[in-house]
mmCIF file of the C-alpha atoms, coordinates in Angstrom:
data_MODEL
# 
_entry.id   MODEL 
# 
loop_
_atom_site.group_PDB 
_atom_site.id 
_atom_site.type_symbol 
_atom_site.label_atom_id 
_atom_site.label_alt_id 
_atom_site.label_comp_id 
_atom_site.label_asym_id 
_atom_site.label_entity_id 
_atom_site.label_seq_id 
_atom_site.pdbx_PDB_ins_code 
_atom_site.Cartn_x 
_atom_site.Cartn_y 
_atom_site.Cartn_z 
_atom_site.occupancy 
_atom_site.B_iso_or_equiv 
_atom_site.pdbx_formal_charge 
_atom_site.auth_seq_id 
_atom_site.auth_comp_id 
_atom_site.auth_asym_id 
_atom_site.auth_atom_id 
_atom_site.pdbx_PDB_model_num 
ATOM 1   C CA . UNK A 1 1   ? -74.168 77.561 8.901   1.00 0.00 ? 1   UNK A CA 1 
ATOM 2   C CA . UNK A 1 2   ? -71.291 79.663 9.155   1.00 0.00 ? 2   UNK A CA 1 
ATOM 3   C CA . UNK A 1 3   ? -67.679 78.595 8.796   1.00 0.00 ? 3   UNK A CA 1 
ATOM 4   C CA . UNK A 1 4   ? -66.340 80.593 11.274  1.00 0.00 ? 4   UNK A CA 1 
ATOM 5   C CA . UNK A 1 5   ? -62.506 80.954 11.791  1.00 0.00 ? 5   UNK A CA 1 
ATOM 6   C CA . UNK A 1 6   ? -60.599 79.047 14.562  1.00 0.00 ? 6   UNK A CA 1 
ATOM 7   C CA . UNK A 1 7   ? -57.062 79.360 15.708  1.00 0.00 ? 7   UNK A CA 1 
ATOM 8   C CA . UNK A 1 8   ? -56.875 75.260 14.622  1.00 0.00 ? 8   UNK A CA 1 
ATOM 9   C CA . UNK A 1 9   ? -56.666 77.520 10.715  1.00 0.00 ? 9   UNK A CA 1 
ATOM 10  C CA . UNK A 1 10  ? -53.909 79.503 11.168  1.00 0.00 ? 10  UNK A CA 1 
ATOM 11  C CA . UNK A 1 11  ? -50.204 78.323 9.909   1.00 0.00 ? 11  UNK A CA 1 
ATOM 12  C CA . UNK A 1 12  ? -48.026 80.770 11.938  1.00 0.00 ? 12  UNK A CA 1 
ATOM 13  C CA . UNK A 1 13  ? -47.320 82.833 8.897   1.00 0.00 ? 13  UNK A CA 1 
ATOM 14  C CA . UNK A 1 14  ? -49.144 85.814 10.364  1.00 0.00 ? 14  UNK A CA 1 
ATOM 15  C CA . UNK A 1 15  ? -49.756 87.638 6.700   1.00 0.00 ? 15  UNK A CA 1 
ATOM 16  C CA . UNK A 1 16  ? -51.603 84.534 5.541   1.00 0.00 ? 16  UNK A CA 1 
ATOM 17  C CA . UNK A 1 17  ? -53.345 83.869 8.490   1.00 0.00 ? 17  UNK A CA 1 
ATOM 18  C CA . UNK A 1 18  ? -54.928 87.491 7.526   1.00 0.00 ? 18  UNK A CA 1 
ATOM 19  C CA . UNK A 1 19  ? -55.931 86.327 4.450   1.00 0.00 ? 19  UNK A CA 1 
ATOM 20  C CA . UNK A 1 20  ? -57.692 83.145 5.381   1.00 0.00 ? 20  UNK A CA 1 
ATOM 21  C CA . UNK A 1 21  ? -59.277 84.809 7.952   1.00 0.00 ? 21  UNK A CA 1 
ATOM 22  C CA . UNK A 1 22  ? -60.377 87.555 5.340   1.00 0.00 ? 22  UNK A CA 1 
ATOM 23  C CA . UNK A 1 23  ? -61.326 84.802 2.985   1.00 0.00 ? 23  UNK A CA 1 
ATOM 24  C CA . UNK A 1 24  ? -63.761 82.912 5.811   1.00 0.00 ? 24  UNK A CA 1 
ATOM 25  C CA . UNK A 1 25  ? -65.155 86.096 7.146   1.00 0.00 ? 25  UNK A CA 1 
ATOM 26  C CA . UNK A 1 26  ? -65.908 87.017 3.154   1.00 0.00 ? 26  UNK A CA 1 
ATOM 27  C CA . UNK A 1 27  ? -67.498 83.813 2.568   1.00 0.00 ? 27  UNK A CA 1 
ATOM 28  C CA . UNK A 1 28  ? -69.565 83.618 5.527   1.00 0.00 ? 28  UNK A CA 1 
ATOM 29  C CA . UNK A 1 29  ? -70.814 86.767 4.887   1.00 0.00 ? 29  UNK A CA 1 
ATOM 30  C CA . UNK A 1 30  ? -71.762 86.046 1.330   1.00 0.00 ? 30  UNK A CA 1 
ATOM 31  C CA . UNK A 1 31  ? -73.565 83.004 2.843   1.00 0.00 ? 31  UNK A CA 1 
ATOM 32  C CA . UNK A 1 32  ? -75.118 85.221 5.276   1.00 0.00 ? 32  UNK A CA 1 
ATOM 33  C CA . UNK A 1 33  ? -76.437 87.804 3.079   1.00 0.00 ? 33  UNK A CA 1 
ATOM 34  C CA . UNK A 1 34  ? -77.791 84.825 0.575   1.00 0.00 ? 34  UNK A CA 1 
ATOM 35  C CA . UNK A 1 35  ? -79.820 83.076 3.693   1.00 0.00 ? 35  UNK A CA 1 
ATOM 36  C CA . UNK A 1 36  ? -81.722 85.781 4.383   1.00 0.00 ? 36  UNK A CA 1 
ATOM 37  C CA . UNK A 1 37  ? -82.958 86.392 0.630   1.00 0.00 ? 37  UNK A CA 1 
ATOM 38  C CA . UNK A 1 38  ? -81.449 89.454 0.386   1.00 0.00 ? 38  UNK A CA 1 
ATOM 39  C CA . UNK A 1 39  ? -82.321 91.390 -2.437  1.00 0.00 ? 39  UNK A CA 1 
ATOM 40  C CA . UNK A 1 40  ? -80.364 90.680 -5.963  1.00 0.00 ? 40  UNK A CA 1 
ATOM 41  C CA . UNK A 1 41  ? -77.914 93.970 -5.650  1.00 0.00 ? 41  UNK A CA 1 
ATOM 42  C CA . UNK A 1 42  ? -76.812 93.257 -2.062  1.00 0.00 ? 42  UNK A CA 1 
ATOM 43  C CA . UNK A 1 43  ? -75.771 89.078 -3.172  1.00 0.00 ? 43  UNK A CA 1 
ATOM 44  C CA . UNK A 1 44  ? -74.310 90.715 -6.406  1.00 0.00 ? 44  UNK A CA 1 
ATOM 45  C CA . UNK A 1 45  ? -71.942 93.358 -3.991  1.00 0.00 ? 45  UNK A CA 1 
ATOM 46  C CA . UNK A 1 46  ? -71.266 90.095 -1.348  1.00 0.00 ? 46  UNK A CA 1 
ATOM 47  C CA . UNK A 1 47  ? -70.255 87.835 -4.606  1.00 0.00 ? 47  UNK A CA 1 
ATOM 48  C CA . UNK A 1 48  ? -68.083 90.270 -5.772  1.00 0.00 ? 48  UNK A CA 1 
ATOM 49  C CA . UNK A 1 49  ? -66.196 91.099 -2.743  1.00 0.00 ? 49  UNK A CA 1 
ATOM 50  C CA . UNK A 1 50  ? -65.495 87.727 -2.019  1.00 0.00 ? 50  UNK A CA 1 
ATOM 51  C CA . UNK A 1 51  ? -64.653 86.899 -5.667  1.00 0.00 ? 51  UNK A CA 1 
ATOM 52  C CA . UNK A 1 52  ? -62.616 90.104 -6.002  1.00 0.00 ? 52  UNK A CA 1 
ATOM 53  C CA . UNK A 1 53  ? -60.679 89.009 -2.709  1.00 0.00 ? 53  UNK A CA 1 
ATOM 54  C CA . UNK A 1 54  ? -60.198 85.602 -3.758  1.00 0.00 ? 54  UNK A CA 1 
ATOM 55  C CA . UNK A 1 55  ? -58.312 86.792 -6.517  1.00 0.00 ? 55  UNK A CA 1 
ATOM 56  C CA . UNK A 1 56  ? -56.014 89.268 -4.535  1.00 0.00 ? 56  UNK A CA 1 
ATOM 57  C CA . UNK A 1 57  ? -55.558 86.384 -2.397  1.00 0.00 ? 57  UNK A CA 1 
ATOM 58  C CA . UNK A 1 58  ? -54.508 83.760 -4.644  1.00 0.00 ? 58  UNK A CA 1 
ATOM 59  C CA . UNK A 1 59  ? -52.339 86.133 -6.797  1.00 0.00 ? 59  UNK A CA 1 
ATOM 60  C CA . UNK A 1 60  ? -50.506 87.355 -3.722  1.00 0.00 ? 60  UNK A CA 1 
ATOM 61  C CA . UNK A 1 61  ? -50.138 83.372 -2.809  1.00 0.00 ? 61  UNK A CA 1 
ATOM 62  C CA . UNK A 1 62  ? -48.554 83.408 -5.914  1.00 0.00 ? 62  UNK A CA 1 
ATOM 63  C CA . UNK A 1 63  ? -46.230 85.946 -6.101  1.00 0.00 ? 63  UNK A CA 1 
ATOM 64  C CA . UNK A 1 64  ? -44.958 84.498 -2.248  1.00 0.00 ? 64  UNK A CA 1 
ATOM 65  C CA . UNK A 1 65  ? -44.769 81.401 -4.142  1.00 0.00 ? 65  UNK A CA 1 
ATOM 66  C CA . UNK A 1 66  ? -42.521 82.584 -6.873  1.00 0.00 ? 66  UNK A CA 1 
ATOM 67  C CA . UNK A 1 67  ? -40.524 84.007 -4.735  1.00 0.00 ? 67  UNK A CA 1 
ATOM 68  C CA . UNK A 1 68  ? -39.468 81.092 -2.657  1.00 0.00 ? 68  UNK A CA 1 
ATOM 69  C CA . UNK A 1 69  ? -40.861 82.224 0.977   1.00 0.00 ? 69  UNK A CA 1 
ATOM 70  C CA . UNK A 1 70  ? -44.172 79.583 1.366   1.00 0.00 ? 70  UNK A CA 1 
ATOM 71  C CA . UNK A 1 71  ? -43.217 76.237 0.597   1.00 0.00 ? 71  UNK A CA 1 
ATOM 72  C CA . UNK A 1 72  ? -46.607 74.967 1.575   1.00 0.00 ? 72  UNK A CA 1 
ATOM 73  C CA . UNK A 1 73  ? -48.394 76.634 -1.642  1.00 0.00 ? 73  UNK A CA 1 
ATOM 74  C CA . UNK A 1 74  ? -47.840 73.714 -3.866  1.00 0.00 ? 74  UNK A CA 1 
ATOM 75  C CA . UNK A 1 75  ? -51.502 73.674 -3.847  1.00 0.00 ? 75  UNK A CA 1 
ATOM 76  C CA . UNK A 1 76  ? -52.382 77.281 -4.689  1.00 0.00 ? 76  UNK A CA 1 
ATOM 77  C CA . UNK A 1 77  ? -54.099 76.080 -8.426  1.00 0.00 ? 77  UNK A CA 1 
ATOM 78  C CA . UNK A 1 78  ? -55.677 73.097 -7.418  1.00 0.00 ? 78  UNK A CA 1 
ATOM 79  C CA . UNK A 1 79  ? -57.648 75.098 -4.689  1.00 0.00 ? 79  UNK A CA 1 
ATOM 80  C CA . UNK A 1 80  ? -58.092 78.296 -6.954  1.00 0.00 ? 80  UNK A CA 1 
ATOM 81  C CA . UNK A 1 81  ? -59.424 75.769 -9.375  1.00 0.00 ? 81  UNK A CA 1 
ATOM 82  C CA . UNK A 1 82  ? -62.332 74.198 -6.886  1.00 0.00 ? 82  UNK A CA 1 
ATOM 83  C CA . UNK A 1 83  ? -63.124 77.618 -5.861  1.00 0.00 ? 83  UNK A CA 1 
ATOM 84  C CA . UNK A 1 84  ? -63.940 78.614 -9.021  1.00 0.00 ? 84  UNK A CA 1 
ATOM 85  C CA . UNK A 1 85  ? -66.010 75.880 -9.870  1.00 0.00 ? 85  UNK A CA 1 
ATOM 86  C CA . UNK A 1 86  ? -67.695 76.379 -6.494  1.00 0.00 ? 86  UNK A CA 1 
ATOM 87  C CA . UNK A 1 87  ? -68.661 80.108 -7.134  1.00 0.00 ? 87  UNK A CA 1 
ATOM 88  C CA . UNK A 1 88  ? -69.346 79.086 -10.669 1.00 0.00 ? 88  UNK A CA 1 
ATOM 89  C CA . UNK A 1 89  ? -72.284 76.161 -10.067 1.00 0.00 ? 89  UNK A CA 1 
ATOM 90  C CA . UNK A 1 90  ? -73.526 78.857 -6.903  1.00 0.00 ? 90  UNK A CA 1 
ATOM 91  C CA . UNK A 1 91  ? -73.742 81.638 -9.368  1.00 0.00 ? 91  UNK A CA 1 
ATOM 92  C CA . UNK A 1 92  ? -75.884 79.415 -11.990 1.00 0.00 ? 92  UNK A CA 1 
ATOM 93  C CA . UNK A 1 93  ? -78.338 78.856 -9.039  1.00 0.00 ? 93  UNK A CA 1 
ATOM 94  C CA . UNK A 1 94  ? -78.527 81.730 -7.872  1.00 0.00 ? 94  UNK A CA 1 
ATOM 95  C CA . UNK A 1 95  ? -79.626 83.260 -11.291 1.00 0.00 ? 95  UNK A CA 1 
ATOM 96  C CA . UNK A 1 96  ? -82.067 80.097 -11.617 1.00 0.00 ? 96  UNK A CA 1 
ATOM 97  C CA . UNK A 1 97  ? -83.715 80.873 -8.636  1.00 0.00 ? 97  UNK A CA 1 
ATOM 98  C CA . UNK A 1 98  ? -82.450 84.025 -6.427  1.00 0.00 ? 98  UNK A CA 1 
ATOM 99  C CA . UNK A 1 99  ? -81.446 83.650 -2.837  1.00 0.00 ? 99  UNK A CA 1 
ATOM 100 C CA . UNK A 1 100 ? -82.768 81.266 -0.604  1.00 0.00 ? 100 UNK A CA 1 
ATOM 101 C CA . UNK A 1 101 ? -82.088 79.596 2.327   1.00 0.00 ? 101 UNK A CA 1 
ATOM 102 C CA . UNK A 1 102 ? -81.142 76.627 0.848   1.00 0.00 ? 102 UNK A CA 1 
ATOM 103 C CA . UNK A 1 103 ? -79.241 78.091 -1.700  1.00 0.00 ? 103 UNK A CA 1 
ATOM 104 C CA . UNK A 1 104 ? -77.298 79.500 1.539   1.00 0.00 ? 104 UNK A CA 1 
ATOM 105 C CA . UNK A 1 105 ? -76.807 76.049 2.967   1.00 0.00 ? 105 UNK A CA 1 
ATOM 106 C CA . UNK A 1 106 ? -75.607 74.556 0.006   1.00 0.00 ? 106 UNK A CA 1 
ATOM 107 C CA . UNK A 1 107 ? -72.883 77.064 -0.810  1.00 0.00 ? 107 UNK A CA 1 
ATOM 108 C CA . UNK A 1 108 ? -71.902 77.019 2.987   1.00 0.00 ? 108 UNK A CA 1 
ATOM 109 C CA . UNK A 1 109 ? -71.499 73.400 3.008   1.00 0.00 ? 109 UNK A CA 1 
ATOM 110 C CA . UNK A 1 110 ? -69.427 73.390 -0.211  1.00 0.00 ? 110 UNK A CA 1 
ATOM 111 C CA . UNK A 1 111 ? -67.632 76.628 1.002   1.00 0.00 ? 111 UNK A CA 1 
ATOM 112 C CA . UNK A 1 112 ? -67.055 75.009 3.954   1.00 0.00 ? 112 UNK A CA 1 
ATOM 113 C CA . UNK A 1 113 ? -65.461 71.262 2.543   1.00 0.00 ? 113 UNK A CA 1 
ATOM 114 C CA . UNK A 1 114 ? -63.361 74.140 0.406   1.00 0.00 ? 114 UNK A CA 1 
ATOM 115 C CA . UNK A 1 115 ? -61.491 75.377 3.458   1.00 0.00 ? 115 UNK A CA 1 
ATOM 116 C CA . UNK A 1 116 ? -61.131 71.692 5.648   1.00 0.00 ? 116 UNK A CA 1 
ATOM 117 C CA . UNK A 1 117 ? -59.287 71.161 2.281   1.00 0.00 ? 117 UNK A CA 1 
ATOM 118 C CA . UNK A 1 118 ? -57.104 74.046 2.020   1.00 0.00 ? 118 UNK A CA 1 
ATOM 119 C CA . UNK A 1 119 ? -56.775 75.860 5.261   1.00 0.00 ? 119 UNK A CA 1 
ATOM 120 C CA . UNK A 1 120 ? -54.918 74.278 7.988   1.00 0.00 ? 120 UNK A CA 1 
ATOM 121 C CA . UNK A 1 121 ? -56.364 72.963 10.562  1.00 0.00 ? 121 UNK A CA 1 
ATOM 122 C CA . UNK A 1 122 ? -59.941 70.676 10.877  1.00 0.00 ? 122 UNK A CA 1 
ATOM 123 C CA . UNK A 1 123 ? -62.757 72.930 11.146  1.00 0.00 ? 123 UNK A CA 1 
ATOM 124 C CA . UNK A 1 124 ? -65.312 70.201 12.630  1.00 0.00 ? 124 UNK A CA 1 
ATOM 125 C CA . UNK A 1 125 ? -67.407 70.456 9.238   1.00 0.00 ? 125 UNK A CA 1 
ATOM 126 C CA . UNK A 1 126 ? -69.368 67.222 8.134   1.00 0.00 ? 126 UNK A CA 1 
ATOM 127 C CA . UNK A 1 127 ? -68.794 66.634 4.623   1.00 0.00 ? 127 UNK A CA 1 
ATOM 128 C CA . UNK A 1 128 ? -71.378 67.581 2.171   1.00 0.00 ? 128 UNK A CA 1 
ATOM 129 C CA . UNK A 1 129 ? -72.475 65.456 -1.058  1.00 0.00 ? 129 UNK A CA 1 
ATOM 130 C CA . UNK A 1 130 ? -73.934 67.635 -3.695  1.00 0.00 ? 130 UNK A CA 1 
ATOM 131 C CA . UNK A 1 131 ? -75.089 66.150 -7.269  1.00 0.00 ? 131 UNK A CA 1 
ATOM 132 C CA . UNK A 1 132 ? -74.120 69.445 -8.891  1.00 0.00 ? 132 UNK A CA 1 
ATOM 133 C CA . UNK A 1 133 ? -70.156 69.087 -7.945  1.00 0.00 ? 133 UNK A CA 1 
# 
């Protein structure tokens, strides 16, 4: 259930191979801590420190961007975009229902289409078909 990072990820840019790595270890574990029905405050503390890293992450994307050094960042708002809309439609479940193992599953597999699209590499993850996305 977990995305796991492999080496297939990284782009040889060593400072955002540290971020992507941050950003999968983050995410999986969010997932983590929503499969095993944590309590509310401990999935409130995961979501935000993935969400607050996200953001670092994308606006330091950005500001490499701007400044001419990552030519492979055309992407950078199409993928902050989907990521927000991922973290949005988890976070309406999640106060539907709480955590639950499904829950988990479903925000892994979405979580984990999210990076075969926008981290390097293929991360041997079936695709996922969800009627909320």
């Amino acid at each position: 259930m977990s995305i796991g990072w492999q080496p297939s990820m990284e782009t040889g840019a060593p400072l955002l191979d540290a971020q992507h790595r941050a950003l999968v270890e983050r995410a999986d574990a969010l997932v983590a801590t929503i499969a095993t029905g944590s309590d509310r405050s401990v999935v409130e503390r995961a979501l935000r420190d993935f969400g607050d890293y996200s953001v670092r992450h994308f606006s330091q994307e950005e500001d490499c961007h701007l400044r001419g050094v990552c030519p492979a960042l055309g992407w950078n708002g199409e993928a902050r975009a989907e990521l927000i809309k991922i973290v949005t439609v988890f976070r309406q479940s999640f106060e539907r229902s709480g955590a639950s193992r499904q829950l988990a599953d479903d925000l892994s597999c979405e979580l984990s289409g999210w990076v075969s699209r926008y981290i390097p590499g293929p991360i041997g993850v079936l695709p996922c078909v969800t009627p909320d996305l």
